[in-house]
FIROTI-850653 format. One record per residue (C-alpha): residue number from 1; residue in one letter; x, y, z. Coordinates in Angstrom, 1 decimal, m for minus. Layout:
N
NUM; A; X; Y; Z
...
***
This chain:
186
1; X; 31.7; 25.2; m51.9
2; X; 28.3; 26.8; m52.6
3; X; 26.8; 23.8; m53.5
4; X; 28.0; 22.6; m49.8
5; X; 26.1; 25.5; m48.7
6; X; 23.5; 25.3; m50.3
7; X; 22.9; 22.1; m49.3
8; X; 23.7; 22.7; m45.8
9; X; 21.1; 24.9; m45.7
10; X; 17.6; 23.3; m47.7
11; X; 19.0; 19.9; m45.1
12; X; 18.4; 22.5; m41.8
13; X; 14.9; 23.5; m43.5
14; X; 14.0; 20.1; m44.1
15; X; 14.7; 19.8; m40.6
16; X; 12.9; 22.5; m39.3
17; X; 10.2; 21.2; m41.6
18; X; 10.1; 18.3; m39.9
19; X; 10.2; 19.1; m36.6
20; X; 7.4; 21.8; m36.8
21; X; 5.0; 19.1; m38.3
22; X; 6.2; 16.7; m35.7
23; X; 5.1; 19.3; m33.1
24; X; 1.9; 20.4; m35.1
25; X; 0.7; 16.6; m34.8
26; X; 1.7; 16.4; m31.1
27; X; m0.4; 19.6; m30.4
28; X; m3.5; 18.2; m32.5
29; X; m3.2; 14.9; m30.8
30; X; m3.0; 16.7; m27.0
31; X; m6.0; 18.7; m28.4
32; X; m7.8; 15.7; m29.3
33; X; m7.5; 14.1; m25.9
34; X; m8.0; 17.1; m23.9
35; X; m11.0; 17.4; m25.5
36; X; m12.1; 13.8; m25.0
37; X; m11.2; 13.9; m21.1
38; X; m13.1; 17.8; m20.8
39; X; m16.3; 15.9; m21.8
40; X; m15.5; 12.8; m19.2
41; X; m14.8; 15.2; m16.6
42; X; m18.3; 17.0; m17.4
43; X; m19.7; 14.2; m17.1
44; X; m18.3; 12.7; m13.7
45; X; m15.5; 10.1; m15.4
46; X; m12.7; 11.3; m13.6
47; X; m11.0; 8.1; m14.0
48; X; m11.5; 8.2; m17.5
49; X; m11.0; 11.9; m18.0
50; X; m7.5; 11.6; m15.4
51; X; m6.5; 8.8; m18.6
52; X; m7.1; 11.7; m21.2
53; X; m5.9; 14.5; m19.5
54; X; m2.3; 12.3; m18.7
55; X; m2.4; 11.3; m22.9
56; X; m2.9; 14.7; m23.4
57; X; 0.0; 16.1; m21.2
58; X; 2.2; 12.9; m23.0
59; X; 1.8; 14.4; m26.6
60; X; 2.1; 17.8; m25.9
61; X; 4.0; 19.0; m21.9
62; X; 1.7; 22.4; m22.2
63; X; 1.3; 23.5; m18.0
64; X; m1.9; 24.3; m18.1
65; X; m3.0; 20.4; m18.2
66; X; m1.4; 19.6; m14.7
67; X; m4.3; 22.0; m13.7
68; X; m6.6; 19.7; m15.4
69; X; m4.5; 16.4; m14.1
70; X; m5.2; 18.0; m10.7
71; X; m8.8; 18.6; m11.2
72; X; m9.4; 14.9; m11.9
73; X; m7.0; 13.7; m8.9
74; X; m8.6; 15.8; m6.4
75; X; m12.3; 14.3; m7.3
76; X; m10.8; 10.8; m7.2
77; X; m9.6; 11.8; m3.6
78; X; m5.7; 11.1; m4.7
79; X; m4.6; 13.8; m2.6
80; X; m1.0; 13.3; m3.2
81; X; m1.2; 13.1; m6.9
82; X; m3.1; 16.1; m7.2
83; X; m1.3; 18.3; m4.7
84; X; 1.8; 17.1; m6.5
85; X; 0.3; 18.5; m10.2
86; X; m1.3; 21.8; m8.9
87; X; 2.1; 23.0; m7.2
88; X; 4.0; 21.7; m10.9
89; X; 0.9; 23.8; m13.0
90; X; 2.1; 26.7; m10.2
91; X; 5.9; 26.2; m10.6
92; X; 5.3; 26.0; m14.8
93; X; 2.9; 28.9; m14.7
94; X; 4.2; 31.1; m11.9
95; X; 1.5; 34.2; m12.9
96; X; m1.5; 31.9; m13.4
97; X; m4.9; 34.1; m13.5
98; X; m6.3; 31.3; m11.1
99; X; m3.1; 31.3; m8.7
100; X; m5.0; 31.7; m5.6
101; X; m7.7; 29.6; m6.3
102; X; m5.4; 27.0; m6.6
103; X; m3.7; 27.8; m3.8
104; X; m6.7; 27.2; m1.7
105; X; m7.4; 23.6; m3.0
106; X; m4.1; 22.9; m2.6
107; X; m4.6; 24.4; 1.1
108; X; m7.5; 21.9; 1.6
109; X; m6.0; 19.4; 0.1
110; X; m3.5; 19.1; 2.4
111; X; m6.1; 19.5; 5.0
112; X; m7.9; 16.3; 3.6
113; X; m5.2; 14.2; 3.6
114; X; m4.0; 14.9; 7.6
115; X; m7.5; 14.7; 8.6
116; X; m8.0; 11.0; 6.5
117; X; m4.3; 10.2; 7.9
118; X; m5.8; 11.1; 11.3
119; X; m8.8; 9.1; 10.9
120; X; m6.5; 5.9; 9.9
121; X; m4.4; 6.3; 12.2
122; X; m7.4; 6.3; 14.7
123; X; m9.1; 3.1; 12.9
124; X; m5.6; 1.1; 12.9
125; X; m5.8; 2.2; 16.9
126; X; m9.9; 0.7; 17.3
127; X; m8.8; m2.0; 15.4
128; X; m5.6; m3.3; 17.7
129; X; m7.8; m2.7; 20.5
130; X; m10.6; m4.8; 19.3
131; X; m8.0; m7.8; 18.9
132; X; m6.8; m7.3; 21.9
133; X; m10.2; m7.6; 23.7
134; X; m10.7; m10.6; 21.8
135; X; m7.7; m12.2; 23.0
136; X; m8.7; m11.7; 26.3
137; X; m12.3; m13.0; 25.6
138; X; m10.6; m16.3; 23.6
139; X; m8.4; m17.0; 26.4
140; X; m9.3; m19.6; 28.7
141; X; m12.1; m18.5; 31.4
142; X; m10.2; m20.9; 34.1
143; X; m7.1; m19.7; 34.4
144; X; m7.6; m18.4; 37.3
145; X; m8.0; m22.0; 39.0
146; X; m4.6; m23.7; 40.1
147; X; m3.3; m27.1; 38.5
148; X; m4.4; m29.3; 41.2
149; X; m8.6; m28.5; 40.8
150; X; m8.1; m29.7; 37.1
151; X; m9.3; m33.1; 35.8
152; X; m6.5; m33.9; 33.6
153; X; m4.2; m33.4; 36.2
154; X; m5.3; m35.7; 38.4
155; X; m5.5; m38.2; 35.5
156; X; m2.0; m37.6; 34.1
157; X; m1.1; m37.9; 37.5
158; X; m3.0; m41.4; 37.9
159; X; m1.6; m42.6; 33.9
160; X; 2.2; m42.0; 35.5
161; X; 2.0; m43.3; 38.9
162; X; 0.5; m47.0; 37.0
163; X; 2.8; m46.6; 34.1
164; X; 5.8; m46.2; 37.3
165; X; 4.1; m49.2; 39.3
166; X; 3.7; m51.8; 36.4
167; X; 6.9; m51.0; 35.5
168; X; 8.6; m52.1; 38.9
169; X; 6.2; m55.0; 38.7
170; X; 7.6; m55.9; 35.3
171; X; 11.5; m55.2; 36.0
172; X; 12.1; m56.7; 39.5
173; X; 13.9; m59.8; 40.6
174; X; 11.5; m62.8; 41.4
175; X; 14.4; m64.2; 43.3
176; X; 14.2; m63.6; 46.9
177; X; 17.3; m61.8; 48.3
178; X; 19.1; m63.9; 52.0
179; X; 20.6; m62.8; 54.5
180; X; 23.4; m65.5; 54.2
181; X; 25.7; m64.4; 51.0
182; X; 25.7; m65.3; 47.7
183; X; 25.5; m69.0; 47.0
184; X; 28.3; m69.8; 44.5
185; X; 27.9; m73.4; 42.6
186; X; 31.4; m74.8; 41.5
***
């Protein structure tokens, strides 16, 4: 039974072992591409920094990398994305030193995206009424002039009355009708 134990016991260390290296490699990996995107982001890659920043956030969930995350979607202009990660870094880290600060670019944030939703909406409105007033500029300029003052018309008219004419011409009886009955030969 002690051997049972006993064993029981150095298996749950081994475990514990385990796990705690596991997480010690996680955090050294999240360190290491933290560390990468902080330079990027110094240096205007947001793109690339957003990419180390995420790996970073992939290895090791600490909260205060949404911050970061947020950071880089904000100077990409993804409003969503980074309104989305500052209020997660706020819900993860409820007494953040930087709480108002965020706060405020989440504030403008939101202000950013109704005034580029705005100005879409406005450009998708220019842009029906420029098709429209090139409709009305492709449509025909004489439409205005009835059926009859139009050349083809008049020769459609011409094509059905000769097309009506040679086909009576073609079509009728050569014989020439009396006024005495039908002559019946026996």
């Amino acid at each position: 039974m002690r051997a049972a134990v006993l064993s029981l016991c150095l298996c749950v260390v081994a475990m514990l072992t385990t796990a705690a290296r596991a997480d010690d490699d996680n955090l050294r990996a999240a360190k290491r591409h933290y560390a990468k995107g902080d330079k990027l982001f110094a240096l205007g890659k947001f793109e690339q920094a957003l990419v180390e920043f995420e790996a970073a956030y992939e290895a090791k969930p600490l909260p205060k990398l949404l911050f970061n995350i947020g950071q880089a979607h904000r100077n990409l202009d993804h409003y969503d994305q980074a309104i989305f990660a500052f209020r997660k870094y706020l819900r993860e880290v409820p007494d953040a030193d930087n709480r108002e600060a965020v706060e405020k670019l989440i504030d403008d944030l939101e202000a950013k995206r109704a005034a580029e939703a705005e100005r879409e909406e406005r450009r998708q409105a220019d842009l029906l009424e420029r098709e429209r007033e090139l409709a009305r500029q492709r449509a025909p300029r004489d439409r205005d002039k009835p059926i009859y003052t139009r050349w083809w018309f008049w020769g459609g008219l011409a094509a059905v009355a000769g097309a009506g004419a040679g086909g009576y011409l073609l079509l009728r009886d050569d014989r020439p009708s009396t006024d005495l009955g039908n002559v019946v030969f026996d």
